[in-house]
C-alpha positions as CSV (number, residue, x, y, z in Angstrom):
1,X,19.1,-22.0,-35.6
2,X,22.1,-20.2,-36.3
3,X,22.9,-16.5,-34.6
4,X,22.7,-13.7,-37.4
5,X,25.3,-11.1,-37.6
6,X,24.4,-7.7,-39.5
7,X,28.0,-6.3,-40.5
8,X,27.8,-2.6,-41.9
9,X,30.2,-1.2,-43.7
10,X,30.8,1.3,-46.8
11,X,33.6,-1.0,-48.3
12,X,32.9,-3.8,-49.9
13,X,36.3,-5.9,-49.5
14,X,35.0,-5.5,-45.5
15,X,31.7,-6.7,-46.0
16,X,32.5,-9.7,-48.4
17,X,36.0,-10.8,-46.3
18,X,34.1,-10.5,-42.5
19,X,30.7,-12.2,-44.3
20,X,32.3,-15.1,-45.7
21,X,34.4,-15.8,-42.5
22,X,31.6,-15.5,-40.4
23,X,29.5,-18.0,-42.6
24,X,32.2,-20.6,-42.2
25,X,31.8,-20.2,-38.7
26,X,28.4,-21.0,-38.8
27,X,27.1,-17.6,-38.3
28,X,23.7,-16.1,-41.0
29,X,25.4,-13.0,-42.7
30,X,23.4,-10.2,-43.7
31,X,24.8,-6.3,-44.9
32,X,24.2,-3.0,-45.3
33,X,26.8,-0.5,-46.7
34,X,25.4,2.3,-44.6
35,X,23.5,3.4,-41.5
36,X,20.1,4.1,-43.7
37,X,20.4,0.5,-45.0
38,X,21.3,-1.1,-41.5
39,X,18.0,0.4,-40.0
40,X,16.1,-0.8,-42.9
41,X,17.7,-4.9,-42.5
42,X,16.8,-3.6,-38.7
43,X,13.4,-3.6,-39.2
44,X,12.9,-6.1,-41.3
45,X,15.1,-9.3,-40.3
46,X,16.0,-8.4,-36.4
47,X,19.3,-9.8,-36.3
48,X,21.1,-11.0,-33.0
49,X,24.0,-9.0,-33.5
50,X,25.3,-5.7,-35.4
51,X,29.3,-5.1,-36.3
52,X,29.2,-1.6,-37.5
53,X,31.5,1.0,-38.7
54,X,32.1,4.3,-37.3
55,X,33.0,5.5,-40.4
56,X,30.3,5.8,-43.1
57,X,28.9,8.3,-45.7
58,X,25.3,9.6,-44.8
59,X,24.7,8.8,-41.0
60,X,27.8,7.8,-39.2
61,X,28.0,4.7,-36.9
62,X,27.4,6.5,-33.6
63,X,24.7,8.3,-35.0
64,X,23.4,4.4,-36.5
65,X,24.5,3.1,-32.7
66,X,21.8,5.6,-31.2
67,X,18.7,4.9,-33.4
68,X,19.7,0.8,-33.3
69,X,19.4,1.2,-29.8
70,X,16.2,3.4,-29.6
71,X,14.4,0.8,-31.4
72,X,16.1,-2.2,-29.7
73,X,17.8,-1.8,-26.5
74,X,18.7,-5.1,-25.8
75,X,20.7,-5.8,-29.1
76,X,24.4,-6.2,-29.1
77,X,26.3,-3.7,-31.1
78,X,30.4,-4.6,-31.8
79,X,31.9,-1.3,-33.5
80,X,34.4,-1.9,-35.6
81,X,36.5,1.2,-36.8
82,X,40.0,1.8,-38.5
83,X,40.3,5.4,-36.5
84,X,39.3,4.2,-33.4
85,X,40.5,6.7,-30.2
86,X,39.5,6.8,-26.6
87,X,36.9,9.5,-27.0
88,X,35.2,7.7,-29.6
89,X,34.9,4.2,-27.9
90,X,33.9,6.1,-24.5
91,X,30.9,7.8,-26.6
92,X,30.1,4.3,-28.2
93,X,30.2,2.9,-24.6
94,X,28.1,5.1,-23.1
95,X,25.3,4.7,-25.9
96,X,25.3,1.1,-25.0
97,X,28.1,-0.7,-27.8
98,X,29.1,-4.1,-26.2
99,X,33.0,-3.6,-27.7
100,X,35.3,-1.9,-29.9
101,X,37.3,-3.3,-32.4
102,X,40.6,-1.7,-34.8
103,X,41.3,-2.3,-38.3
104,X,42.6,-4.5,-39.8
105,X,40.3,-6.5,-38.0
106,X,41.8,-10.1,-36.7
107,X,39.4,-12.7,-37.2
108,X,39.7,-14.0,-33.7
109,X,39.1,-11.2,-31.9
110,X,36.1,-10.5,-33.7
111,X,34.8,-14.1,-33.1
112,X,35.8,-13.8,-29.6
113,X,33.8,-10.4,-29.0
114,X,30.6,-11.5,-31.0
115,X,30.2,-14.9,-28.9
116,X,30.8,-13.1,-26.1
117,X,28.3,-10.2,-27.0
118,X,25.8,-13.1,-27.8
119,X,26.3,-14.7,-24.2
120,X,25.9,-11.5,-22.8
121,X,22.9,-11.2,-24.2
122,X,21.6,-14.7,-23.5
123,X,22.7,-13.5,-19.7
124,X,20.5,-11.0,-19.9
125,X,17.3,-12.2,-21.6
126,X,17.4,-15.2,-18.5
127,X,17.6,-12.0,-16.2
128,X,14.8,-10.5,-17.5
129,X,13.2,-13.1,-18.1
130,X,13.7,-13.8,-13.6
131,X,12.7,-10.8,-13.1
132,X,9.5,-11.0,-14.7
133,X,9.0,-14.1,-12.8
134,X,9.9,-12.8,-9.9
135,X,7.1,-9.8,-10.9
136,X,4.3,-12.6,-11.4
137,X,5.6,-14.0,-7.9
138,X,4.9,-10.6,-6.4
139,X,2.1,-9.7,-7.8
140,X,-1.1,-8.5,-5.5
141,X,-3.9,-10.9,-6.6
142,X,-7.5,-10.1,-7.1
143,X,-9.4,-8.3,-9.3
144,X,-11.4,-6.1,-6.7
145,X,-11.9,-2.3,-7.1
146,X,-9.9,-2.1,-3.6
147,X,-7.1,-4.2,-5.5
148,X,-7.3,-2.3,-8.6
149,X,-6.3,1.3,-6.8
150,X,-3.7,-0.6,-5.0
151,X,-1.9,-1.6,-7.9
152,X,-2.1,2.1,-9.8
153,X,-0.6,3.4,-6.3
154,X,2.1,1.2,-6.8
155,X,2.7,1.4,-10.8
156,X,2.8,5.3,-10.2
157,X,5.3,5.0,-7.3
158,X,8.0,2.7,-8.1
159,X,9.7,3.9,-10.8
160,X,10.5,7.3,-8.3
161,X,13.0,7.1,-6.2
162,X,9.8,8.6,-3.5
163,X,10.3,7.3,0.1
164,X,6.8,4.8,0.8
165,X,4.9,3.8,3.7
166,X,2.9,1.3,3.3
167,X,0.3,0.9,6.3
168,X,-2.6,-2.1,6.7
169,X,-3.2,-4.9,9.2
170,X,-0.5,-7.9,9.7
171,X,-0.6,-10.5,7.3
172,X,-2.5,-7.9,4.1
173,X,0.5,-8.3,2.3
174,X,2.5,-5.5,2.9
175,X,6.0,-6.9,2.7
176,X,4.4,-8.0,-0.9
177,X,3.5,-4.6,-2.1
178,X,7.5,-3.3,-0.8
179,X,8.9,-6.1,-3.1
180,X,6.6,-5.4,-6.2
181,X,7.3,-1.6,-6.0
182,X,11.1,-1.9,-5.6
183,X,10.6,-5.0,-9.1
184,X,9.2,-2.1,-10.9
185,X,11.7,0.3,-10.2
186,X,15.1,1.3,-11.8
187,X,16.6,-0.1,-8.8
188,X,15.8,-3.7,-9.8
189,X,19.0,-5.2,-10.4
190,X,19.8,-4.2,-7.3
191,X,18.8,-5.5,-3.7
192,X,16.3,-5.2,-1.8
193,X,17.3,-5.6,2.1
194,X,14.3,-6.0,4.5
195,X,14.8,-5.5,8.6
196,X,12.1,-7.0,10.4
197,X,11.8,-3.7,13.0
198,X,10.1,-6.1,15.5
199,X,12.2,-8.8,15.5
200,X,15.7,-7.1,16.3
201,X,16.6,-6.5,19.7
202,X,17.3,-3.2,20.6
203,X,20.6,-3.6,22.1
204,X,21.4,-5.4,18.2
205,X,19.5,-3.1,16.0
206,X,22.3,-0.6,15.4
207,X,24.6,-2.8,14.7
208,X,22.0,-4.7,12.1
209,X,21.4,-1.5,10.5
210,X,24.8,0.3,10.0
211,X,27.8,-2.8,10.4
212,X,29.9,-2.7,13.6
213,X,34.0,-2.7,13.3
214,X,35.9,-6.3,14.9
215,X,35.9,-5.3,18.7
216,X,33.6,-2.7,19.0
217,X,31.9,-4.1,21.6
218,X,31.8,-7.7,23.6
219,X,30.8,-10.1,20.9
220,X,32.2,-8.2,17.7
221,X,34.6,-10.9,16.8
222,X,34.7,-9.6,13.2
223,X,33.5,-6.6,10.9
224,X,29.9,-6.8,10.2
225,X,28.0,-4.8,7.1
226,X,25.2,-3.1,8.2
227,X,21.7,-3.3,6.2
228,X,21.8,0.0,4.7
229,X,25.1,-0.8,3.1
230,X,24.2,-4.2,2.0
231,X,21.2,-2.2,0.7
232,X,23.2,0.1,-1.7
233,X,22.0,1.3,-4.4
234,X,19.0,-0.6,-3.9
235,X,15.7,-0.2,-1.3
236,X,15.8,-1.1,2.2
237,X,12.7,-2.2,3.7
238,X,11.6,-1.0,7.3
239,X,9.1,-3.5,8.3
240,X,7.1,-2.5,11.4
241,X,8.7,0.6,11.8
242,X,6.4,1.5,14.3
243,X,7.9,-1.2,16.6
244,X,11.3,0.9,17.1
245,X,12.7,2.9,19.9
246,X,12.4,6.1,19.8
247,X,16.6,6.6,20.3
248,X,16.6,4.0,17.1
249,X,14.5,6.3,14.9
250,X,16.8,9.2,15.7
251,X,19.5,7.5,14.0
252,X,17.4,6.5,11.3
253,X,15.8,9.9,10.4
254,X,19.6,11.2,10.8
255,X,21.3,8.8,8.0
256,X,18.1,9.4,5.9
257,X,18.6,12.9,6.5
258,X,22.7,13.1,5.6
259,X,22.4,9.8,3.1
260,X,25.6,9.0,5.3
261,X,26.4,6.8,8.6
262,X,29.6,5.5,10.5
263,X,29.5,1.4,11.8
264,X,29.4,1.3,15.4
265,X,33.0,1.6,16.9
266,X,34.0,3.0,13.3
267,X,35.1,6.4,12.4
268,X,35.1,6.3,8.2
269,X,32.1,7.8,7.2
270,X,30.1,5.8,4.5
271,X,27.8,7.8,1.9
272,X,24.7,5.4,0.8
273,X,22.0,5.6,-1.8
274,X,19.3,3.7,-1.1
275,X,15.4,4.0,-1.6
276,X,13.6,3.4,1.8
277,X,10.1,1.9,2.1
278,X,8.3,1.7,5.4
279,X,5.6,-0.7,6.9
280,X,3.4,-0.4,9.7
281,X,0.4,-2.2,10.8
282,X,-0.1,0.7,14.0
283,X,-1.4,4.0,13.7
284,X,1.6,6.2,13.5
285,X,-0.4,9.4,13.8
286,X,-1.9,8.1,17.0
287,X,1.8,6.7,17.8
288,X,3.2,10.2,17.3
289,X,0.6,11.7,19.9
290,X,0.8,9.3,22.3
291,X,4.9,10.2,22.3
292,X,6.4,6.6,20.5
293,X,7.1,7.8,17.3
294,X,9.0,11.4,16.0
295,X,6.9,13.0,13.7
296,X,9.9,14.0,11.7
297,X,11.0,10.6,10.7
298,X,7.3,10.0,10.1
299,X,7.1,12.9,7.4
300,X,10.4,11.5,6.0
301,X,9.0,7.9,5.4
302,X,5.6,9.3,4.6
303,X,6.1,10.7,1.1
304,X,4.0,8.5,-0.6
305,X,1.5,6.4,1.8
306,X,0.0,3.2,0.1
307,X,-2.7,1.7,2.4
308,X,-2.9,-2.4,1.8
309,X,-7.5,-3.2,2.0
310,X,-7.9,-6.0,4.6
311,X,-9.6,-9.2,3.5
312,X,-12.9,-8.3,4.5
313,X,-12.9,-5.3,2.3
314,X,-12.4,-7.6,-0.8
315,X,-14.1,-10.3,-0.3
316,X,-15.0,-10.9,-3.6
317,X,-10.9,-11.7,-4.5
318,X,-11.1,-14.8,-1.8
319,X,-12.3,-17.8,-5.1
320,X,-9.3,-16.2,-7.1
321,X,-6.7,-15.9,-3.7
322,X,-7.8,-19.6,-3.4
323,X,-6.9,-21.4,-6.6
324,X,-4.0,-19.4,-6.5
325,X,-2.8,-20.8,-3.4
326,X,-3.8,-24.7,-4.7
327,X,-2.1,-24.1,-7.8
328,X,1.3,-23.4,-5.3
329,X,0.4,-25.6,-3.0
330,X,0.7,-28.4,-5.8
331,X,3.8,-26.9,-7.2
332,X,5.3,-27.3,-3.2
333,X,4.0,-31.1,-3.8
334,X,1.8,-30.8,-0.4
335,X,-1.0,-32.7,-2.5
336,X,-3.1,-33.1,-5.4
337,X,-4.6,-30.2,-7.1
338,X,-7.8,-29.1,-4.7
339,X,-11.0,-28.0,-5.4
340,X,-13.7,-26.2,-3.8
341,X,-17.7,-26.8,-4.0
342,X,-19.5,-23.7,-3.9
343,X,-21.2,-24.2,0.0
344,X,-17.4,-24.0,1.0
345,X,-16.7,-20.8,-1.4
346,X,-19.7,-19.1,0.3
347,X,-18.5,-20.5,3.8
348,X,-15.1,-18.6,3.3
349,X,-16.1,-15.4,1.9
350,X,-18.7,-15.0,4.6
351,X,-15.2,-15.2,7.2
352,X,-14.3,-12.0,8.8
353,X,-10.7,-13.1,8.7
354,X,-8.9,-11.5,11.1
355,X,-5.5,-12.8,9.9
356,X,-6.4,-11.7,6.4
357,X,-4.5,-13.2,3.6
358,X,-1.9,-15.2,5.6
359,X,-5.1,-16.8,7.4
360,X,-6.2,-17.7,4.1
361,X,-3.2,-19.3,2.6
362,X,-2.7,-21.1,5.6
363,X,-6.2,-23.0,5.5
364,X,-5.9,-23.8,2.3
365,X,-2.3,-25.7,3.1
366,X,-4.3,-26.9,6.2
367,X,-6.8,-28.7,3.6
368,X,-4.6,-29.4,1.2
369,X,-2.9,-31.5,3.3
370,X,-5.5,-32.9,5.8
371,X,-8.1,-33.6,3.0
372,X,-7.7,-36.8,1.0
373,X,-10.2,-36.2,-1.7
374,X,-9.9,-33.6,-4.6
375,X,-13.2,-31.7,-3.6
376,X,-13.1,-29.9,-0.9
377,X,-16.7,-30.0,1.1
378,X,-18.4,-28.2,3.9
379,X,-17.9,-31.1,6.2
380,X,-13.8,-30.6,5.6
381,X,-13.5,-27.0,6.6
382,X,-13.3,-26.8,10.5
383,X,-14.3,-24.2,13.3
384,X,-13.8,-20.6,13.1
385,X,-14.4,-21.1,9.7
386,X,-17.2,-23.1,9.4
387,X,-20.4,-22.0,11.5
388,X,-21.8,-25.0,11.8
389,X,-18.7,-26.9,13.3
390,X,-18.4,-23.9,15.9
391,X,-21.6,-24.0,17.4
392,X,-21.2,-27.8,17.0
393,X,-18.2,-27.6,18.9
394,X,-19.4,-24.7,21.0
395,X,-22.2,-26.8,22.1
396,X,-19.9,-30.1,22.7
397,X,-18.4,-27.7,24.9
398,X,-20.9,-26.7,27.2
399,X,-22.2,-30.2,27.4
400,X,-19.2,-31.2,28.8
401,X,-18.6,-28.4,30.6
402,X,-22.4,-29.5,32.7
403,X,-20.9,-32.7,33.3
404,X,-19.7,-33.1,36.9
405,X,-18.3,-37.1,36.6
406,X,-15.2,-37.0,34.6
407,X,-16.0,-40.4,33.7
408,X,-18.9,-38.9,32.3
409,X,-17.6,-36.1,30.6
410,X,-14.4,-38.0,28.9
411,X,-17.0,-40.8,27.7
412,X,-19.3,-37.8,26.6
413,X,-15.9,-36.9,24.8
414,X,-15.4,-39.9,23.2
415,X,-19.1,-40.5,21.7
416,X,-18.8,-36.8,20.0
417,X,-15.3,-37.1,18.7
418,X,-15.6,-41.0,17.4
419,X,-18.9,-39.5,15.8
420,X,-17.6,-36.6,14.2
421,X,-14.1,-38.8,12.7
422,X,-16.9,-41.5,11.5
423,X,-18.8,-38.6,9.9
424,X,-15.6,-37.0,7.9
425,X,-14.5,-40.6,6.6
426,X,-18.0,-41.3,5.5
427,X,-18.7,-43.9,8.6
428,X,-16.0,-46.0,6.8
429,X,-14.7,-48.0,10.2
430,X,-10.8,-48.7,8.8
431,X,-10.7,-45.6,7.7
432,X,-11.6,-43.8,10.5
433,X,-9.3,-46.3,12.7
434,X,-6.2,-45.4,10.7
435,X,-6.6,-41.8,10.5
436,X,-7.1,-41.4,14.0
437,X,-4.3,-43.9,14.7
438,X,-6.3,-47.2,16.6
439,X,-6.7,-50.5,15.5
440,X,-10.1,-51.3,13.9
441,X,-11.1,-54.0,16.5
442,X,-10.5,-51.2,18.9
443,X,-12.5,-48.7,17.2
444,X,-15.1,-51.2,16.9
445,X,-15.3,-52.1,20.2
446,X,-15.0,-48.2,21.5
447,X,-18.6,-48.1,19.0
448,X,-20.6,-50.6,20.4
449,X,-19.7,-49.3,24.3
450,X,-20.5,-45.6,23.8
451,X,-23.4,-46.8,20.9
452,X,-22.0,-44.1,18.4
453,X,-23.8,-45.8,15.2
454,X,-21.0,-46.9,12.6
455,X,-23.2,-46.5,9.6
């Protein structure tokens, strides 16, 4: 299929010379001899590209340029003018033209700017087209009424430039929510830089934060950039905030005070724009009374707190969080697609999970991996998760725990774990043998001594 070009102009030599040039080159010509017709063919044939004149009875090109772009933003506009002058392309420019071209118009330069308008454009549907990806990517699953808030809080934040702290246990998702706010924001095509508060240590974080100059200290063999410069423009995410020294949140709440900072052993002052999003899994109330965190910098970060539910609040999103995570865990080619019976659904949402959604994503790769059949049964899903494996293994426990002979207790150990493989590979003896790594005459022979029956 061949790109169209819309060319409007009020003379006709323009539009017959430029359209039949443009059809040798393979292009689909359509015209319109005046902004009122060029909104109409607009409308009705959605062409890839528009070459219009400034000058034009009726509505003139820059008043065309703006209502073309109203009603599709993401169209290439070329204007082409015989009185061109710097105001004029500055004002087409900054109502979103790709290029400006003189008359008499040169055939190549006008086939150079349209294939160049038209790969821009490509460039930019793949971008969007990423970033909508990326979205999906980030997207807080579930379908819970807990959920549902979340994601209002978040479509009603991001597109301010509002300072968020987002507060809930370690591994709710927080670092998700940051990156979903800061897709939906008008700071998307720029970065977002995370700092793992935590993970720093305090004699580095300075330097991680603002850049340090060659030599500033023993190490500094060269000039570093800091996060908040690498962060420009964009957001910078303060994960576990909470986790920072009181003398490092001073310098924080100073450069988010000033929106300005110097790189250690540097004297140029840097100005930065960045949006800053916070994440703690403590209390920062109870940090601030207990004297481990300024309750200025927490009123800073704290313009807009979003609160990530725990697992165990939403219980009901655990069948959806599942399939999701099989579905990926396919894509990463850990295994064949896995399913659930329903025991094991019911198993899994009676869990308190403690880890919350990490814990979750990480059993299913667990299974995924360690399960060789498609379904996923009761039998599969160990202790915590499974009550009936703990108190199985509980009670293993304290029988071996009564034992006083270690020969005894490790044969008592032997009879329960040969029993339990048997059991999992459906008393299948070479089975059992090669997933626990022995040879089947051994396995055999371990049977008949600790008189496990093989089935």
């Amino acid at each position: 299929m061949f790109p169209s070009v819309l060319i409007v102009d009020d003379e006709p030599s323009i539009r017959n010379s430029l359209g039949g040039l443009l059809s040798d080159e393979g292009f689909e010509v359509l015209t319109a001899s005046n902004g009122y017709e060029a909104l109409k063919v607009m409308d009705k044939d959605s062409p890839d590209l528009v070459l219009l004149d400034i000058w034009m009875p009726g509505i003139d090109g820059i008043e065309t340029l703006k209502e073309i772009k109203k009603s599709n933003p993401y169209i290439q506009v070329i204007i082409i003018t015989g009185h061109g002058n710097v105001e004029t392309a500055v004002k087409a420019t900054k109502l979103g033209a790709f290029d400006l071209i003189q008359k008499p118009l040169s055939i190549d330069k006008v086939i150079l700017s349209i294939n160049n308008a038209l790969n821009f454009r490509r460039l930019e549907e793949e971008n969007r087209y990423l970033r909508k990806k990326t979205l999906e990517k980030h997207s807080i699953t579930g379908n819970s009424p807990l959920v549902t808030q979340l994601r209002g809080q978040i479509n009603a934040v991001a597109p301010t430039d509002s300072s968020v702290l987002v507060g809930g246990e370690n591994g709710t998702g927080k670092e998700l929510v940051a990156r979903t706010i800061h897709q939906l924001s008008s700071r998307n095509e720029f970065p977002l830089i995370d700092v793992n508060c935590a993970a720093i240590p305090e004699e580095l974080i300075e330097s991680e934060l603002f850049g340090h100059e060659k030599g500033s200290f023993t190490g500094a063999i060269s000039k570093k950039i800091g996060k908040f410069e690498l962060a420009s423009n964009g957001t910078i995410f303060l994960d576990e905030i909470g986790d920072m020294s009181l003398v490092t949140q001073a310098k924080i709440l100073r450069v988010l005070q000033e929106q300005q900072f110097q790189r250690v052993g540097g004297s140029r002052t840097l100005k930065v724009n960045v949006r800053v999003i916070a994440a703690s899994n403590k209390n920062l109330e109870k940090e601030i009374k207990a004297g481990k965190f300024r309750e200025d910098l927490y009123y800073r970060i704290n313009v807009v707190p979003v609160r990530v539910p725990a697992l165990r609040e939403r219980h009901e999103d655990i069948p959806l969080l599942v399939e999701t995570f099989f579905d990926e865990n396919t894509r990463k080619g850990l295994g064949p697609r896995k399913q659930m019976d329903a025991e094991v659904m019911a198993i899994l949402c009676d869990y308190h999970w403690p880890g919350n959604v990490r814990e979750l994503k990480n059993l299913t790769e667990r299974l995924t991996i360690m399960v060789e059949g498609e379904t996923i049964h009761a039998a599969d899903v160990p202790a915590p998760y499974n009550p009936v494996a703990a108190d199985e293994a509980a009670g293993t426990e304290v029988a071996f725990l009564k034992l006083n002979s270690f020969k005894e207790a490790k044969k008592s150990f032997e009879r329960e774990y040969i029993r339990k493989k048997l059991v999992e590979n459906d008393h299948n003896v070479s089975k059992t043998a090669r997933v626990i790594g022995v040879e089947r005459s051994y396995l055999h022979k371990k049977i008949k001594q600790i008189g496990v029956k093989a089935g």
